[in-house]
N, C-alpha and C positions, 0 to 999 in steps of 0.2 A: 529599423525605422523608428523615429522618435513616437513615442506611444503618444503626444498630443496630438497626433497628426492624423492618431487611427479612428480617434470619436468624434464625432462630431458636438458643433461646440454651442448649440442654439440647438432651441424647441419650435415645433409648429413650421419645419420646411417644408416646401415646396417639394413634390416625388422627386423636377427633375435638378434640384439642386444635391438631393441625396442622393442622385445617380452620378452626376457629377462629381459629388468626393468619394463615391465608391471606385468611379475612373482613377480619379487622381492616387489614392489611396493604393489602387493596382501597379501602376506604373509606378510610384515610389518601390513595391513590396520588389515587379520586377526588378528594378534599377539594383534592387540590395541583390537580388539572388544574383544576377549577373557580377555584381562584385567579388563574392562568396565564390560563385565557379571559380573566375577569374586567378584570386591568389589559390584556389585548390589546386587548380592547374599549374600556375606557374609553381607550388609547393611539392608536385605528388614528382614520383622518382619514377613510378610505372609507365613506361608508353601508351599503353593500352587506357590507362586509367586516365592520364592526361588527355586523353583523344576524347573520350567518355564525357568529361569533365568539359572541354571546352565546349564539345557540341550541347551537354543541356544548359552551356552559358551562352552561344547563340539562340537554342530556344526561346530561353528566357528575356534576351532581346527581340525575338520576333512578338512573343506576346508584352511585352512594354511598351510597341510602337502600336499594335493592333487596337489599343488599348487610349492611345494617344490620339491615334487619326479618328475614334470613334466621338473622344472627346472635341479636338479638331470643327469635330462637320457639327458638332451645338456650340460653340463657343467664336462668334465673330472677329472678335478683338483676338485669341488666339490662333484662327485662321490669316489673320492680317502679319502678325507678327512670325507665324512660322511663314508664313510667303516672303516676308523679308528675309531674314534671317537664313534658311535652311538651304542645303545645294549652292551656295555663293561662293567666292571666290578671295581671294585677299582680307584686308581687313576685318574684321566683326566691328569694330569699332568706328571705324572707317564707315562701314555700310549703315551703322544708326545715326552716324553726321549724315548723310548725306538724306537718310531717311525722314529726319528730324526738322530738315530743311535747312542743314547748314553746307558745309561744302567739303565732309571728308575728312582725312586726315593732315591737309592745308590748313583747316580750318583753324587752327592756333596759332601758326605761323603768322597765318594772315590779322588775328586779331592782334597779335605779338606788334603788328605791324600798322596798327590803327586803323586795320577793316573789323568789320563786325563779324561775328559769329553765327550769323543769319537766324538768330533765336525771338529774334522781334522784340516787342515794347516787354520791360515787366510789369508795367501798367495793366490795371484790368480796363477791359472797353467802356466800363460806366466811371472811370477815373473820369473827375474833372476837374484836378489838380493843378498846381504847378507843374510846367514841365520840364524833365530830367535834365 
């Protein structure tokens, strides 16, 4: 894990914003271990050890996600975004057009084709400009 990721980088936080990079901070630490299993596993010659290996690199993914969902149920904007995003189906990319309020993976075709991109004005609402 990159070491500027481990400290934190401002004085005077809030407990639960230092709980929160202590979350993040874990689930990074998991992510690496499960890498680490990962090529040990596909690296080791032993059956046995292979077996060994793989299972504390699902561990290490059971505690990355525990770790996640904790963080998850205090952060709304990331409760929003893993509900789009997670369990879906086709595109990823596709599902943030559509998220985004444009219309998918059409969605270039269709501006290709002089519809819009359903991205709205790039005007801010107190513009009171010319208009585009």
């Amino acid at each position: 894990m990159a070491a500027s990721s481990a400290n934190l980088h401002e004085e005077n936080l809030k407990p639960e914003t230092i709980d929160r990079h202590r979350a993040i901070v874990s689930i990074m630490e998991e992510l690496e271990a499960v890498d680490w299993y990962d090529q040990r596993a596909e690296g080791a010659t032993d059956d046995e050890l292979r077996a060994i290996l793989r299972h504390n690199r699902d561990e290490e993914k059971e505690h990355a996600v525990m770790a996640l969902e904790w963080l998850r149920r205090r952060d709304a904007k990331l409760d929003e975004h893993l509900r789009t995003y997670l369990f879906t189906e086709g595109s990823i990319i596709g599902i943030e057009a559509k998220a985004e309020g444009g219309g998918g993976e059409g969605a270039a075709a269709s501006a290709a084709a002089g519809g819009s991109l359903g991205i709205g004005s790039l005007r801010g609402k107190g513009d009171q400009g010319e208009t585009p």
